[in-house]
VEXGUTOR-892321 format. One record per residue (C-alpha): residue number from 0; z, y, x; residue in one letter. Coordinates in Angstrom, 1 decimal. Layout:
BEGIN
 seq     zz     yy     xx type
 NUM      Z      Y      X    A
...
This chain:
BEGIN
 seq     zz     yy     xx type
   0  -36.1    8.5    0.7    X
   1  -35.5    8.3    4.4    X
   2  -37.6    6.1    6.8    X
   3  -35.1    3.3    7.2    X
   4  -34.8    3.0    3.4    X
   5  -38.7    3.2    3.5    X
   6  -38.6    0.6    6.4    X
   7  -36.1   -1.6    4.3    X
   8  -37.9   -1.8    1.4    X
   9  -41.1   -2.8    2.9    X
  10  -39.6   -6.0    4.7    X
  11  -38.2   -7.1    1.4    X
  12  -41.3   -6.4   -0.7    X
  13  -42.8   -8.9    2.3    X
  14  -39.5  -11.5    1.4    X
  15  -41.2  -11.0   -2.2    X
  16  -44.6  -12.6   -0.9    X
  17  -43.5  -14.8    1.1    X
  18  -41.0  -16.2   -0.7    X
  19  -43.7  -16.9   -3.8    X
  20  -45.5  -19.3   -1.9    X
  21  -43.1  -21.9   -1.2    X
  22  -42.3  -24.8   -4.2    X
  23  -38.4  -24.7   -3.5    X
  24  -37.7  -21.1   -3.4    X
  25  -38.2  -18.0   -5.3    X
  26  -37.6  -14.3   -5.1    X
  27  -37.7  -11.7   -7.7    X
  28  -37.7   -7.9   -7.7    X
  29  -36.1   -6.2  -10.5    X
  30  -34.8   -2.9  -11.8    X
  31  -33.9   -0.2  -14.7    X
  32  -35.1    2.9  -14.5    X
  33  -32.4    4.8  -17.2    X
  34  -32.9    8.9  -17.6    X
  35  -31.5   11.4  -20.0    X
  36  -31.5   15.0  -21.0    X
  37  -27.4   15.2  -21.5    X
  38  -25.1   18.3  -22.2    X
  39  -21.6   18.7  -21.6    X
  40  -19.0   21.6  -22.5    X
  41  -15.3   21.5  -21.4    X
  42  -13.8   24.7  -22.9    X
  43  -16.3   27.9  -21.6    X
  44  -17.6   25.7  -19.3    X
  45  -21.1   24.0  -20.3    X
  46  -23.6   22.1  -18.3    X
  47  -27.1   20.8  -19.0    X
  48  -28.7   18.4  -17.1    X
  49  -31.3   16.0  -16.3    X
  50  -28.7   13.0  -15.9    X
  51  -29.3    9.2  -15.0    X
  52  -27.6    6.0  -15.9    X
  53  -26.4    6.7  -19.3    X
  54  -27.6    3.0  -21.1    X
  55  -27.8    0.7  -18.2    X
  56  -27.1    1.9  -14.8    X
  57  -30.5    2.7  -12.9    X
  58  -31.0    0.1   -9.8    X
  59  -33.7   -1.7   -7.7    X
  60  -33.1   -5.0   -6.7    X
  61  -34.0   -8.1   -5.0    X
  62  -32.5  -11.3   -5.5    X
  63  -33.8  -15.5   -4.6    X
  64  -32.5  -18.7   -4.5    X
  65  -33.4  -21.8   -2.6    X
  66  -32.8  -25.5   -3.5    X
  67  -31.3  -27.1   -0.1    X
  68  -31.2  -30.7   -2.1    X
  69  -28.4  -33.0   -2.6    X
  70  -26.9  -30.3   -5.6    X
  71  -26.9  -27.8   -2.9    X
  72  -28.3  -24.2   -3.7    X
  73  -28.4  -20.9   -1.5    X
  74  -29.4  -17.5   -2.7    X
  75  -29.1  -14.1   -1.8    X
  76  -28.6  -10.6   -3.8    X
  77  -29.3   -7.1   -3.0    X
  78  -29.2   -4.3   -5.5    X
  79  -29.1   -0.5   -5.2    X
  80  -28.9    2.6   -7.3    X
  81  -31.5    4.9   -8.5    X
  82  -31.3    8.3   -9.4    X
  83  -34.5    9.2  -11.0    X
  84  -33.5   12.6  -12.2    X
  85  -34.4   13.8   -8.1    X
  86  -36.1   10.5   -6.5    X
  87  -33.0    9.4   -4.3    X
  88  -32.6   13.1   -2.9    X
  89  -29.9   11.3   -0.8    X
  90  -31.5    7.8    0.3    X
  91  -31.7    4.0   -0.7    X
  92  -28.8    1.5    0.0    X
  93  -27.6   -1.5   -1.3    X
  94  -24.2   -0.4   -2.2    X
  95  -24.1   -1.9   -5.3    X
  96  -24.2   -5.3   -4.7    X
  97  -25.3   -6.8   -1.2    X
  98  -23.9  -10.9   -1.1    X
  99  -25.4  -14.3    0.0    X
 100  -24.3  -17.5   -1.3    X
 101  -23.6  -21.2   -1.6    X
 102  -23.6  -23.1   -4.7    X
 103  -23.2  -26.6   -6.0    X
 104  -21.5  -28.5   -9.2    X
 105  -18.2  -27.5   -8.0    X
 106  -19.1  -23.4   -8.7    X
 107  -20.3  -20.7   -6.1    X
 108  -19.0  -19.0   -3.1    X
 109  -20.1  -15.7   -2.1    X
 110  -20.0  -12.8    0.5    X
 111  -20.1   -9.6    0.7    X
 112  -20.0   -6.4   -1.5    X
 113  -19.7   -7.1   -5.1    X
 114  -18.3   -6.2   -8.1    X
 115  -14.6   -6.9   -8.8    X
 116  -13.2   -8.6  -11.0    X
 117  -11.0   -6.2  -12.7    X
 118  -14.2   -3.9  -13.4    X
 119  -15.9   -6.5  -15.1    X
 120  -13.5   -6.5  -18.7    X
 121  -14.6   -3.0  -18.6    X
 122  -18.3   -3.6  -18.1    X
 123  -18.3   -6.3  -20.5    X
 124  -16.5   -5.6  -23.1    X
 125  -16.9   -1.8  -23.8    X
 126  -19.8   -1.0  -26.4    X
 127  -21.0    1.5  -23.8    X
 128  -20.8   -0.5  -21.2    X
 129  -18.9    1.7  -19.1    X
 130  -21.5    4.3  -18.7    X
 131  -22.4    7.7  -20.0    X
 132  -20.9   10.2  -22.3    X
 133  -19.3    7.4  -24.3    X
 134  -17.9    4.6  -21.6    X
 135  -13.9    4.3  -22.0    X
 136  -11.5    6.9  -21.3    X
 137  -10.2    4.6  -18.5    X
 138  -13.1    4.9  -16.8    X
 139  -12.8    8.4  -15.4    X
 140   -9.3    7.7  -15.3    X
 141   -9.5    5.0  -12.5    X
 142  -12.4    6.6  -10.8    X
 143  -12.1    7.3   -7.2    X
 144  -14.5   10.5   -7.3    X
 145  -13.7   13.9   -5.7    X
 146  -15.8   15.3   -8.5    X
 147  -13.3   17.3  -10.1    X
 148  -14.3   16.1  -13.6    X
 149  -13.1   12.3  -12.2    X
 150  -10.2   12.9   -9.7    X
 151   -7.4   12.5  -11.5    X
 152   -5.7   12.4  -14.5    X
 153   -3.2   15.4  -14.0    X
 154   -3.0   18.3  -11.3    X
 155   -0.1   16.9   -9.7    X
 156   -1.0   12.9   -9.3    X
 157   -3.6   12.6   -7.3    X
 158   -5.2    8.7   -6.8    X
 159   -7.8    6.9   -4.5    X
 160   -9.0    3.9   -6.0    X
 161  -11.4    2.1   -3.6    X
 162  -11.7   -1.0   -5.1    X
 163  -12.3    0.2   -8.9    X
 164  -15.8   -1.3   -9.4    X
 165  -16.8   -2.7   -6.1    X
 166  -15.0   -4.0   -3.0    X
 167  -17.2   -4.4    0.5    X
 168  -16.1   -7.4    3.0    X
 169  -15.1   -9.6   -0.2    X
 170  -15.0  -13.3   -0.1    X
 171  -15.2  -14.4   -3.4    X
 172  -15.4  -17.9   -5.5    X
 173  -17.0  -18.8   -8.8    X
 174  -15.8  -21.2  -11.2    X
 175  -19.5  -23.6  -12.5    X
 176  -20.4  -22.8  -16.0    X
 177  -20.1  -26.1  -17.1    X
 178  -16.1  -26.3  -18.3    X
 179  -17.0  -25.9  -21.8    X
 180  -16.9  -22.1  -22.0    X
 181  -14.1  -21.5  -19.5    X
 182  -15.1  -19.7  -17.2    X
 183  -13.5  -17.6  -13.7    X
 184  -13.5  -16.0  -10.4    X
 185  -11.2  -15.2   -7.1    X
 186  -12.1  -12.4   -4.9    X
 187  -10.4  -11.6   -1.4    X
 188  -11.7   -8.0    0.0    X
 189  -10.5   -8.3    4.0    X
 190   -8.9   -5.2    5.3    X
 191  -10.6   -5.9    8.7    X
 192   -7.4   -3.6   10.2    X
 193   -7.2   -3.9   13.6    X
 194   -3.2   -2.6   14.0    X
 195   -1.0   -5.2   13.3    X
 196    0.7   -4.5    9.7    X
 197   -1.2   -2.5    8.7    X
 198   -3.1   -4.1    5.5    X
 199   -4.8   -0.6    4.4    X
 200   -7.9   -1.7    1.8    X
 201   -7.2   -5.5    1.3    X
 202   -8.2   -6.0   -2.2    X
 203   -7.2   -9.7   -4.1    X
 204   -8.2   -9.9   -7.9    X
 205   -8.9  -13.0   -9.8    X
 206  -10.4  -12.9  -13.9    X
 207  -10.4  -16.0  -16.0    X
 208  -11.5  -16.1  -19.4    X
 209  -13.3  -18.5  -22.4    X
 210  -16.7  -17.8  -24.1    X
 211  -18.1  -19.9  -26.5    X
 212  -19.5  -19.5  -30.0    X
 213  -18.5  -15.7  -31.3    X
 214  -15.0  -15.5  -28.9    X
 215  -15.4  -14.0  -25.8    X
 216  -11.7  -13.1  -23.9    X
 217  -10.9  -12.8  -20.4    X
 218   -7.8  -11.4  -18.3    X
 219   -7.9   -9.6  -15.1    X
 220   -5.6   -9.0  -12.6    X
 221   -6.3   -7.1   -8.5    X
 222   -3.9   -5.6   -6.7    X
 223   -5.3   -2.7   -3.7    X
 224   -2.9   -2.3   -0.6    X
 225   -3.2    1.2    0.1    X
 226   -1.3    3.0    3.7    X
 227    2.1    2.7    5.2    X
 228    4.1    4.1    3.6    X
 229    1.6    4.4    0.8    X
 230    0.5    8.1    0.0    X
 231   -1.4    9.6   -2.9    X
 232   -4.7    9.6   -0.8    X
 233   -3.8    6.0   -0.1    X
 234   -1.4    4.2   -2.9    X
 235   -1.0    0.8   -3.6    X
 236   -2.4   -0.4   -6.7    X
 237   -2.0   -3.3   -9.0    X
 238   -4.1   -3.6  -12.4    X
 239   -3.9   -5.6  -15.2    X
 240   -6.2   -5.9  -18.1    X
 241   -7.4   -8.1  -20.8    X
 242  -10.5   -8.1  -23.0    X
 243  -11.8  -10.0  -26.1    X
 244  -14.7   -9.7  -28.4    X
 245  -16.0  -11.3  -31.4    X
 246  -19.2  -11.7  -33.4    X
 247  -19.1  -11.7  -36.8    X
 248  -22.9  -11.7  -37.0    X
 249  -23.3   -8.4  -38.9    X
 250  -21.4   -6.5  -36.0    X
 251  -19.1   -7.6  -33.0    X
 252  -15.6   -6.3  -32.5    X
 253  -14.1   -5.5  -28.9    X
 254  -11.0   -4.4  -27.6    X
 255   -9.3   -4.0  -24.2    X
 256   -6.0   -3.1  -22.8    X
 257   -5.2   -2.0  -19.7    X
 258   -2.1   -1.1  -17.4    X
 259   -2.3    0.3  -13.2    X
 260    0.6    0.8  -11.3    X
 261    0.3    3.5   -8.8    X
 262    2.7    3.2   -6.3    X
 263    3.1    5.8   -2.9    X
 264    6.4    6.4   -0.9    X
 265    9.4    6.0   -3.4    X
 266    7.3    7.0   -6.2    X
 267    5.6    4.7   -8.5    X
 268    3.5    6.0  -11.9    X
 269    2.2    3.5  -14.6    X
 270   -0.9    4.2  -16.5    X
 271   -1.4    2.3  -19.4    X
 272   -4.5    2.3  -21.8    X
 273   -6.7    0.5  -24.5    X
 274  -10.2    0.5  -26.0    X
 275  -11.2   -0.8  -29.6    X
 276  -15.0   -0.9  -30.1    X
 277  -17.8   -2.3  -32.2    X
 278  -21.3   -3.0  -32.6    X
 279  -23.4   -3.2  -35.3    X
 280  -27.0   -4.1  -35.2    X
 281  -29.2   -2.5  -37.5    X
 282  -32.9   -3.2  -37.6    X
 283  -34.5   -3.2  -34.0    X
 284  -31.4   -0.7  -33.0    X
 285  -27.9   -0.8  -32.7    X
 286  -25.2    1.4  -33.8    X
 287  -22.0    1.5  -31.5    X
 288  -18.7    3.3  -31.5    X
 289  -15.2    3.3  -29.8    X
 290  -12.3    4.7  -29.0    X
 291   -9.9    4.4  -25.9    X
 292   -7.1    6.6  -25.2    X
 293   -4.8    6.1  -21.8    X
 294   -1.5    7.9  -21.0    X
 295    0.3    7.8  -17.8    X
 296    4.4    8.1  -17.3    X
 297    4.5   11.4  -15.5    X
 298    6.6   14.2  -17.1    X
 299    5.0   15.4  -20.5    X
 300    3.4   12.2  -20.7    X
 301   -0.2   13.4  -20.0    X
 302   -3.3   11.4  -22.5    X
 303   -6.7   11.2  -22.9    X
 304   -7.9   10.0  -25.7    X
 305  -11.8    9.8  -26.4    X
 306  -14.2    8.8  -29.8    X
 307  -17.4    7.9  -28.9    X
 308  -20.4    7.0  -30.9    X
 309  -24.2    6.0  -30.2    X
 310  -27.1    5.0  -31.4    X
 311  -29.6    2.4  -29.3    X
 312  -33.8    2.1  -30.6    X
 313  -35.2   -0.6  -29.1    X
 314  -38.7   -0.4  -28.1    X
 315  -39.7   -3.3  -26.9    X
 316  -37.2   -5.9  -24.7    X
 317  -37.6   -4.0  -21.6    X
 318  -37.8   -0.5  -23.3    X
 319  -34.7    1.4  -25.6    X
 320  -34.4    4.9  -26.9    X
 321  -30.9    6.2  -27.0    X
 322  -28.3    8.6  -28.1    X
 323  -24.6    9.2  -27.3    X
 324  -22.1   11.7  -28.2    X
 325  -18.6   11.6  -27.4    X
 326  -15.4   14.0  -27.4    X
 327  -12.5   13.7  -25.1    X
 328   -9.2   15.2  -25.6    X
 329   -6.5   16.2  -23.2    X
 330   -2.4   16.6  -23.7    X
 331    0.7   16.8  -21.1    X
 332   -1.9   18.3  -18.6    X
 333   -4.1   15.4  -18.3    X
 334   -7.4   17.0  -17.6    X
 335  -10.6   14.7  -18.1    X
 336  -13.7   15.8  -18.5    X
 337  -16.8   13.4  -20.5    X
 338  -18.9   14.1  -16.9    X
 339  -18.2   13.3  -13.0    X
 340  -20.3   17.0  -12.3    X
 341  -18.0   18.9  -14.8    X
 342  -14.1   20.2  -13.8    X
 343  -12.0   19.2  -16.3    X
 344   -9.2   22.0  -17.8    X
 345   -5.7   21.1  -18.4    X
 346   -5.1   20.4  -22.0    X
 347   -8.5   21.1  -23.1    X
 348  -11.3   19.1  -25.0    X
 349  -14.4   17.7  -24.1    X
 350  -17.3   16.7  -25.2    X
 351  -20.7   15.9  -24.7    X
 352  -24.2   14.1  -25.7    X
 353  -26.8   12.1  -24.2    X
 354  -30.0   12.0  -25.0    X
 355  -32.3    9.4  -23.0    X
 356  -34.9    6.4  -22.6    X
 357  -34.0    3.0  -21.0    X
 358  -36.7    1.0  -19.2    X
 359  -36.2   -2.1  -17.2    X
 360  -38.7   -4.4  -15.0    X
């Protein structure tokens, strides 16, 4: 960790103190600490490694609120990501979330880098929480990595896709959870361009959805402005997706489906895909499995399809053993691999397995 992450994390453990001492406010550190031993083969390629964020994704984070009277709250969030596997080899930052807001009976506005909307379904409704070996085929698929593994579903459609799980400079609203289990949010990413016309990263999304008893559904929609004209480093993108669950007390059932538009130049691709999962508990553990598949309307059609099935020991509330292992397969070119750090081959199966303990705080 460098000295300004050092240097950071000092005046916020100070926040901490200070903020414990006074009636009206509060501020509390949290985290997740999540580490496996996971393999992963794609072909004659194979990889073992110490990996991270398999369970819950690993994070430090600091987060208060104050009660300014009247139905009037403020509170702040900062959260960053941990790699424990080699100690942040490249630094702290709150990239993961970073907003301040202002809330009352009428819901919360906030500011600054957050989540999007459109991730969420994804988060919330995958068994695997869109993590690991076993988070949805989509995932990879939408990814804006230059790992090779994560790039891209074909050799010859190449994607950016800035705003896939978080958007900075994002002004966002919250519906208040009181609306008898309806529940929603805009979000409005600003470009903060200074040529005029030239909209390059404005981000709008908005999800809306109902939760109450065992039903839990909720549809998505964002739509990216890449360049002009849009290119492949830079397309426009519009996503849809909608995702329900329900709890039939012996195990929960989930399912999403999804559908991007990719659009550059005078050429526009649709990838569409969906995810059925479940959840069973079974003594202090949980068994969970899925499967997702997502094609895209290039010529020979190229799919990934991936099973995916785990196996969660809970410890304690804070502590979980766990085990994954999932297979991916490729057609029409599509060439995914299960891992970020492994290429993917045209046309050829993957799979992989984590092994790993989960400890939060």
């Amino acid at each position: 960790m460098n000295l300004n992450s050092r240097a950071t994390l000092a005046t916020l453990a100070f926040i901490t103190a200070c903020g414990s001492a006074s009636a009206q406010s509060s501020v509390t550190l949290f985290g997740v600490l999540d580490t496996a031993v996971s393999h992963y083969s794609n072909g004659p390629t194979h990889q073992t490694v110490l990996s991270n964020s398999n369970l819950f994704n690993s994070r430090l984070g600091f987060r208060g609120s104050e009660d300014l009277g009247g139905g009037l709250s403020a509170s702040f969030w900062l959260e960053g990501a941990l790699t424990p596997d080699d100690g942040n080899a490249n630094g702290f930052n709150f990239m993961r979330r970073s907003t301040v807001s202002l809330g009352s009976a009428w819901g919360e506005l906030r500011l600054g880098r957050d989540f999007t909307p459109t991730f969420w379904n994804e988060a919330v409704f995958d068994p695997f929480g869109a993590v690991g070996v076993g988070a949805l085929v989509m995932s990879p698929a939408r990814s804006s990595s230059t790992a090779a593994g994560r790039a891209r579903w074909t050799s010859d459609f190449g994607a950016n896709n800035p705003a896939y799980i978080r958007a900075s400079n994002t002004v966002g609203y919250f519906l208040p959870p009181t609306l008898g289990g309806f529940y929603g949010q805009l979000q409005y990413a600003l470009d903060e361009q200074v040529t005029p016309g030239n909209d390059q990263g404005r981000f709008m999304s908005g999800r809306f959805g109902y939760a109450k008893g065992p039903l839990n559904a909720a549809l998505s929609i964002g739509k990216t402005t890449g360049s002009d004209p849009a290119s492949a480093a830079a397309p426009d993108i519009t996503t849809y997706n909608l995702g329900a669950s329900y709890d039939l007390g012996f195990a929960r059932l989930s399912g999403m489906y999804s559908r991007e538009k990719y659009e550059r130049a005078a050429v526009s691709n649709t990838g569409k895909g969906y995810m059925v999962g479940v959840n069973v508990p079974v003594g202090v553990g949980n068994i969970v499995a899925a499967y997702s598949r997502i094609e895209i309307d290039l010529p020979r059609t190229p799919t990934s399809d991936k099973m995916a099935v785990g196996y969660v020991h809970n410890l304690s509330k804070r502590t979980a053993l766990y085990a994954t292992y999932a297979r991916l397969g490729n057609k029409g070119d599509a060439l995914l691999s299960v891992a970020a750090s492994l290429p993917g081959r045209p046309n050829t199966s993957s799979s992989g397995y984590d092994l790993g303990i989960r400890h939060a705080f």
